[in-house]
TORVEXVEX-578210 format. One line per 10 residues: number of its first residue (from 1); their letters; for each residue x, y, z of C-alpha. Coordinates in steps of 0.05 Angstrom, whole numbers, plus 5000, padded with zeros to 4 digits. Each point is the difference from the previous one (the first is absolute). Example, Ala and Ser with C-alpha at 12.3 -4.5 7.8 and 13.67 -1.06 7.14 Angstrom:
// TORVEXVEX-578210
1 = AS = 5246 4910 5156  5027 5069 4987
// end
This chain:
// TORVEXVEX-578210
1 = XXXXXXXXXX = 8226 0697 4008  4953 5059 5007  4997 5023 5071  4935 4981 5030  4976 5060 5044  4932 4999 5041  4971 5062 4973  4946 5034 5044  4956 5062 4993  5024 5060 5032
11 = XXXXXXXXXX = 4975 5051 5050  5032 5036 5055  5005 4940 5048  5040 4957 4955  5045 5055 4989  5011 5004 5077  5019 4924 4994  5044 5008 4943  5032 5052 5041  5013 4949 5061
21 = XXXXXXXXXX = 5016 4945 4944  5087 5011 5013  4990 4996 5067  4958 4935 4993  5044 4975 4963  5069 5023 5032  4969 4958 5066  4990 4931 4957  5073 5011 4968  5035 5009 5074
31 = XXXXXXXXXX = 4944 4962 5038  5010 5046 5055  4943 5060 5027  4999 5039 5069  4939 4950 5012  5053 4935 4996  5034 5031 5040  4954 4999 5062  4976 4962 5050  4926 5003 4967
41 = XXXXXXXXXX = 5041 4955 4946  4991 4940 5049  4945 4943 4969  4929 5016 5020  4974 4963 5066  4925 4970 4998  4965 4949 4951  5032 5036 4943  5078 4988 5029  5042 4962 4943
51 = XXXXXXXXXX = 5045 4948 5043  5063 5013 4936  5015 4926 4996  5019 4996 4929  5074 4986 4996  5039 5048 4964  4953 5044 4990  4967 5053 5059  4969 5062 4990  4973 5032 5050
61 = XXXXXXXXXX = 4930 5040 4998  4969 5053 5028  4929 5025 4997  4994 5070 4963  4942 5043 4978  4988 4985 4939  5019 5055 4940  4982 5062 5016  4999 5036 4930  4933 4962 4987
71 = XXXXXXXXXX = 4974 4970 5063  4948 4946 4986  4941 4981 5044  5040 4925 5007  4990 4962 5063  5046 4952 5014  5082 5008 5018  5050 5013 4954  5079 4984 5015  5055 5025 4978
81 = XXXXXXXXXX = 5057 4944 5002  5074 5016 4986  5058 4949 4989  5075 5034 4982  4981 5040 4940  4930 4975 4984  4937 5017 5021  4931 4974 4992  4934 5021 5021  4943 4941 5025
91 = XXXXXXXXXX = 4925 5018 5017  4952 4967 5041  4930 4992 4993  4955 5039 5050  4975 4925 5019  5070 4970 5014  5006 4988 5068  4920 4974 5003  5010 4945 4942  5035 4931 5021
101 = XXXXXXXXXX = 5004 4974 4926  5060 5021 4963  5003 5056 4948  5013 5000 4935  5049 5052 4984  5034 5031 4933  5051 5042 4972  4989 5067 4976  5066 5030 4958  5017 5062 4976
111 = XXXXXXXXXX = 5019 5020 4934  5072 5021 4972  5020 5066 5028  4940 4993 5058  4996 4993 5071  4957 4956 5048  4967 5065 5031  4976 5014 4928  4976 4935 4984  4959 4987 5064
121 = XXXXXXXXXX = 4965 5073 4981  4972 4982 4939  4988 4932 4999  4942 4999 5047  5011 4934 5032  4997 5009 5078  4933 5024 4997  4989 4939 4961  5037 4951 5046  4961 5038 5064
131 = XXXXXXXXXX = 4935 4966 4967  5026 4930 4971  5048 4982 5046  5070 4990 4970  5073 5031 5011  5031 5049 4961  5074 5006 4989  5028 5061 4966  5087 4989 4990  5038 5055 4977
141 = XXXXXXXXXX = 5052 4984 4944  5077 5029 5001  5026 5047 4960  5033 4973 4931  5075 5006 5011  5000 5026 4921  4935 5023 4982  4990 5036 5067  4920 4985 5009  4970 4953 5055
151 = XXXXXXXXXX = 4987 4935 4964  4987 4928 5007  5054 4960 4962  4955 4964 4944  5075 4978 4957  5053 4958 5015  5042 5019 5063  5068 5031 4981  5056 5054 5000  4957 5068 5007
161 = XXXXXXXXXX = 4935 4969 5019  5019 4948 5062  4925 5012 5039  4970 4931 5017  4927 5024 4996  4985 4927 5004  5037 4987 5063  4975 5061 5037  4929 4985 4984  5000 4938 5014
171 = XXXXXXXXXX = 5027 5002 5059  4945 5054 5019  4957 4945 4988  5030 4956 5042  5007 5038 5050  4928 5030 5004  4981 4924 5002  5039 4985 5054  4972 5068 5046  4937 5010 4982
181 = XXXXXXXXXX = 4939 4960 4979  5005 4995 4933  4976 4937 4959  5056 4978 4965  4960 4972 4945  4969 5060 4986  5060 5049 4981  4991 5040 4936  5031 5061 4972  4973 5064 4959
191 = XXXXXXXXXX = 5047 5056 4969  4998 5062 4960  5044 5001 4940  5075 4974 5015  4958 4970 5067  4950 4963 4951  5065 4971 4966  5029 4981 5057  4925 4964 5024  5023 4962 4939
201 = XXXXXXXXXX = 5063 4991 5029  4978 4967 5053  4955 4950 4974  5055 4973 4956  5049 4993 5056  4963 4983 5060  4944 4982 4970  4996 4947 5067  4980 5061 5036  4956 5044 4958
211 = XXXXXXXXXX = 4921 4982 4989  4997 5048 4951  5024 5068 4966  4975 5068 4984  5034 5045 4943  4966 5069 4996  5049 5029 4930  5055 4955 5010  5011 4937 4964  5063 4955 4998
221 = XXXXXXXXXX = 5067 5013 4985  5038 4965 4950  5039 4965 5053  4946 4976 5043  4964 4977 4930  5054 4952 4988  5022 4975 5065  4924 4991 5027  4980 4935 5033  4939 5003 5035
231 = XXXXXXXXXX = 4950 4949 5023  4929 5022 4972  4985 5066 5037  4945 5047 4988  5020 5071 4969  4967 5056 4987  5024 5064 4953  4976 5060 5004  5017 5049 4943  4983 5066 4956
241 = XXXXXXXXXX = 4997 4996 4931  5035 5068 4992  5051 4985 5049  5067 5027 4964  5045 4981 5056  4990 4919 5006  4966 5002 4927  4952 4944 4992  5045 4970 4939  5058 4995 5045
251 = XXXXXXXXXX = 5068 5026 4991  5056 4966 4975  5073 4998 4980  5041 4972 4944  5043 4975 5061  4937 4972 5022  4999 5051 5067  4931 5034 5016  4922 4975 5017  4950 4947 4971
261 = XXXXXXXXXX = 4938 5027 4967  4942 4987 5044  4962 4950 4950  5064 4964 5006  4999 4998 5071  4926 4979 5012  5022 4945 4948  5059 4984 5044  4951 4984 5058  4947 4971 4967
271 = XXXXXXXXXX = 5054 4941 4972  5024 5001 5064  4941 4988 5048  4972 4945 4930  4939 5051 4989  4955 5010 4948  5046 5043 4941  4945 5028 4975  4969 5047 5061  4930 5032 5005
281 = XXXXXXXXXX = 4991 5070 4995  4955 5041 5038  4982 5077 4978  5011 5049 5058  4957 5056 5004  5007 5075 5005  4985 5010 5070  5046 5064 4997  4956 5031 4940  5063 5022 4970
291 = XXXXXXXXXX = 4982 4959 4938  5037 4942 5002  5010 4932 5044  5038 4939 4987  4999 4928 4995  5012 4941 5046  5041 4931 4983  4996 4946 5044  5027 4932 4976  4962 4946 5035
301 = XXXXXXXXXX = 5009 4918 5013  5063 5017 5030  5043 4949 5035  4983 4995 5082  4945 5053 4983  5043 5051 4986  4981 5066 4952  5026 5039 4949  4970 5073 4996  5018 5061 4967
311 = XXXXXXXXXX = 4968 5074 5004  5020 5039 4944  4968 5080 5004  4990 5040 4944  5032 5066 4996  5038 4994 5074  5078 5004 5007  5046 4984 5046  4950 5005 5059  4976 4963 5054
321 = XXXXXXXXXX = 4913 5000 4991  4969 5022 5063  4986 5053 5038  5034 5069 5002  4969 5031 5064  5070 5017 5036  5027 5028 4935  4943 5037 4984  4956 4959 4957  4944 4955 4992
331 = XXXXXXXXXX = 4996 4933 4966  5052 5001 4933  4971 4933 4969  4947 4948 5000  5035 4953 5055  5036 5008 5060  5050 4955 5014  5009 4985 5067  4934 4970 4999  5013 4965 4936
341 = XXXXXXXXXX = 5060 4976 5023  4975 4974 5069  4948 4973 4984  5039 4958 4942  5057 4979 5056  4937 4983 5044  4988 4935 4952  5058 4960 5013  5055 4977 5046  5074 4975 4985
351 = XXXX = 4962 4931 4971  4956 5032 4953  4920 5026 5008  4970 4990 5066
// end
């Protein structure tokens, strides 16, 4: 299976973070820092205290600046939350404590080889969340006991690969339900890459719990592909028409081992959800004036409301669209994703469109 990296552009700062990378990672394999290991470790007090009542499973948070390499003009809190050897980070909307109706709230994952640190850097979704009002969770995966990158197990769980990603996150879930005010029915998840499979993941195995799913250049594995069973959920791929590391055809096997092409995937979900096979297309234009744009699926009359959409960009990789301003950019494409893929989650709820 070709390794699916997040590949960002470089300038000075992300070299600094590739430099503190080992240590990041060193601290989610051992699950142990000089930080743990103080008494500023104990939960926070005030509205935002968790009360840890989830059985078997307790991290415990504490409230940190948030990353220093490229500090953002956010808002609102963000947590970092550490339980034996894995760690998550949760942000809070400026508007938290002042709101009495629950939040929505969502996943954000990494990609294979990446960190939560990097992923909440370039996505761009607390600045978001500060002005719609939801929760953002950013996990960090383990290292593969063969392959050696962080990952989210997308295959079958087995000798060399024994992570339950699907325990672990769900029992994030569970737990942020359970401390904070999250609405339950409102629970989605977005990922980069081997994060967007996982999404995928997700929706086929606790589909119960997810309203809906985000892949920005994943897709699904082989595994998930034919062991899905979802009720209809709403899913939305993102993806780069020159993308040579999750190629748009797919990537399989004679043994049958590798990823589904994404036409095969939006296929998947529209048979799933009982949409509309044939989708409409909409032209996206080139807002970047590089030349190029895209086009837009979305395959409608879906069952409980549900949708079907794809964004496929001409001439774009294995990138995430948006904007580049902490690595030394300015907008790469014609869309930006985290407000594509808000405002897509924004439709529905665990029962379909709202």
């Amino acid at each position: 299976m070709a390794e699916l990296r997040e590949l960002m552009p470089l300038s000075r700062a992300m070299i600094k973070h590739k430099l503190l990378l080992p240590l990041i990672l060193f601290l989610v394999h051992c699950g142990s820092s000089d930080k743990e290991n103080s008494s500023s470790n104990e939960p926070p007090s005030g509205s935002f205290a968790p009360t840890f009542t989830v059985s078997g499973f307790d991290p415990r948070c504490e409230y940190i600046a948030v990353p220093e390499i490229y500090p953002p003009p956010y808002e609102g809190q963000e947590l970092s939350c550490r339980t034996s050897n894995r760690l998550f980070y949760l942000y809070l909307p400026k508007d938290y404590s002042e709101i009495e109706a629950a939040f929505p709230a969502m996943f954000s994952l990494h990609g294979y080889t990446s960190t939560a640190e990097t992923n909440i850097n370039y996505t761009d979704f607390q600045k978001l969340a500060d002005a719609e009002n939801f929760i953002v969770i950013y996990p960090q995966g383990l290292v593969h006991e063969i392959k050696g990158g962080t990952h989210w197990n997308i295959d079958e769980i087995g000798p060399g690969n024994s992570v339950n990603s699907i325990a672990f996150l769900e029992s994030v879930l569970d737990w942020a339900g359970e401390n904070f005010n999250v609405d339950l029915k409102r629970f989605y998840s977005a990922g980069m890459s081997n994060g967007g499979f996982m999404s995928y993941h997700l929706a086929c195995n606790i589909s119960s719990k997810i309203a809906a799913v985000a892949s920005v250049t994943g897709a699904m594995s082989s595994f998930t592909y034919d062991n899905c069973s979802a009720q209809p959920t709403s899913v939305l791929q993102i993806h780069g028409a020159e993308d040579t590391v999750v190629p748009y055809a797919g990537s399989l096997s004679a043994s049958g081992v590798g990823f589904i092409g994404i036409d095969n995937v939006m296929d998947f979900w529209a048979r799933n959800n009982n949409c509309d096979l044939e989708p409409t297309i909409f032209s996206i234009p080139d807002i970047s004036g590089d030349g190029q744009g895209g086009s837009h699926k979305v395959f409608s009359n879906c069952a409980n409301g549900v949708s079907v959409e794809l964004y496929l960009l001409d001439g774009m990789g294995h990138e995430w669209p948006g904007k580049y301003e902490r690595y030394g950019g300015s907008d790469a494409f014609d869309i930006t994703s985290a407000e594509v893929i808000w405002s897509f989650f924004n439709q529905f709820n665990i029962d379909g469109r709202m």
